[in-house]
Steps between C-alpha positions, in 0.01 A plus 500: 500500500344629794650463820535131581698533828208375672730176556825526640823326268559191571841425695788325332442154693131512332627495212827316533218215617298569176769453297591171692191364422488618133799332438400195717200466278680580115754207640227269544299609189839428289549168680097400386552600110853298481329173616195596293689573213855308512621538131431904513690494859773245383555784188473809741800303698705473200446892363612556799808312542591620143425871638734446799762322271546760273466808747846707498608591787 
């Protein structure tokens, strides 16, 4: 790799905001495919809830 320093890092609000909006848009991309698909999310909910009720503390 030559050196690609040409742009400076970006700061830790850049990509704290980044990151906001990555997660912003995964939320809202999960919330579109469980009323798309409702039997696949209403299974997801229950693996889930099976997951949590048999995690050992």
């Amino acid at each position: 790799m030559p050196d690609e320093d040409h742009e400076p890092l970006e700061t830790t609000a850049q990509r704290r905001a980044r990151r906001a909006q990555f997660l912003r848009d995964l939320h809202e991309a999960r919330e579109l495919r469980d009323r798309v698909q409702p039997r696949r999310a209403r299974a997801a909910r229950m693996r889930q809830q099976m997951r949590m009720r048999t995690f050992r503390w």
